[in-house]
Residue, then its C-alpha position, 0 to 999 in steps of 0.5 A: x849438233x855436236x857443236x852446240x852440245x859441246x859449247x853448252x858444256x862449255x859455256x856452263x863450266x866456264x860460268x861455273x869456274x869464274x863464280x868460283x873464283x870471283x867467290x873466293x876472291x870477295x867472300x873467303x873469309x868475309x861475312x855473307x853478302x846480302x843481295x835482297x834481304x835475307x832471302x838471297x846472299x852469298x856465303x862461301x862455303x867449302x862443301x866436302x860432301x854432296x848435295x844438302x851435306x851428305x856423304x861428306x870427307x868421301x872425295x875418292x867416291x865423288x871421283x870415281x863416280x864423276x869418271x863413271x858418269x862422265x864416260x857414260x853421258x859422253x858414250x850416250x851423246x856421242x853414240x846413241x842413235x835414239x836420243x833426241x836433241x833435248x835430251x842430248x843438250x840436257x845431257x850437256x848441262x848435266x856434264x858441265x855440271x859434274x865437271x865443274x864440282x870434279x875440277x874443285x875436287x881435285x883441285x882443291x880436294x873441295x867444292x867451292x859453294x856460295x848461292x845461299x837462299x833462306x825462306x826466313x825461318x822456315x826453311x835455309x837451303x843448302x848453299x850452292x853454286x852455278x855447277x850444281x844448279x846446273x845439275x839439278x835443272x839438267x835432271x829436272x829436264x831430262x825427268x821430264x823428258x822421260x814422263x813425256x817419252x821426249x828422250x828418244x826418237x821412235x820410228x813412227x812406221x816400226x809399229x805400222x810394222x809390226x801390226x802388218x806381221x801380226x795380220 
């Protein structure tokens, strides 16, 4: 299984990294491409913060913090016994995501964005690019996961178990 966690990761950031590059190439410093109307474009974007703008200029923050989250979502897939696949492939998605903004961090010391989506003038959403969507679907997932308790596996008998001592 550690193959197909490691080619999700793989594929992703792979995607992630060729959009960059093909958004610099085609749209740095050129005007938005319009690909339905105003609703959908790309726009590229050098986005030294978070999502939505936030916590902008703090690279050293984005650093340290995709180390961490990195170690972290590396130790659980690899390590937890409890864990279900799901969870293990949503894990994935979520760690080619942060790899793939940390790569324009370091390399860049921004993120390279371009996914621009507009709702006319009610609502511009903040640009994005296939890294960061991969992040919020891997959390969205494993959101789910967890309400519906599909993140780890239980042992079925522990609670027949269990119920025996008590009697």
């Amino acid at each position: 299984m550690y193959i197909i966690y490691g080619l999700i990761f793989i594929i992703f950031l792979v995607i992630d990294q060729i959009t960059k590059y093909f958004a610099v190439a085609a749209l740095q410093g050129n005007a938005s491409v319009h690909l339905i109307g105003d609703f959908l474009r790309f726009t590229y974007v050098e986005n030294r913060g978070a999502a939505f703008g936030i916590l902008q200029n703090q690279r050293l923050f984005f650093i340290i913090s995709t180390i961490i989250l990195t170690g972290c979502i590396i130790y659980m897939i690899v390590f937890s016994k409890k864990l279900t696949n799901p969870t293990k492939l949503t894990l994935s998605l979520i760690l080619s995501g942060a790899i793939g903004n940390f790569i324009d961090r370091l390399r860049l010391g921004y993120v390279i964005d371009f996914v621009d989506v507009r709702f006319g003038s009610f609502y511009n959403f903040p640009v994005f690019n296939v890294a960061d969507s991969c992040l919020v679907v891997g959390t969205i997932i494993l959101i789910i996961l967890i309400l519906f308790n599909k993140f780890e596996k239980t042992d079925r008998y522990q609670k027949t178990d269990k119920y025996q001592e008590e009697e």
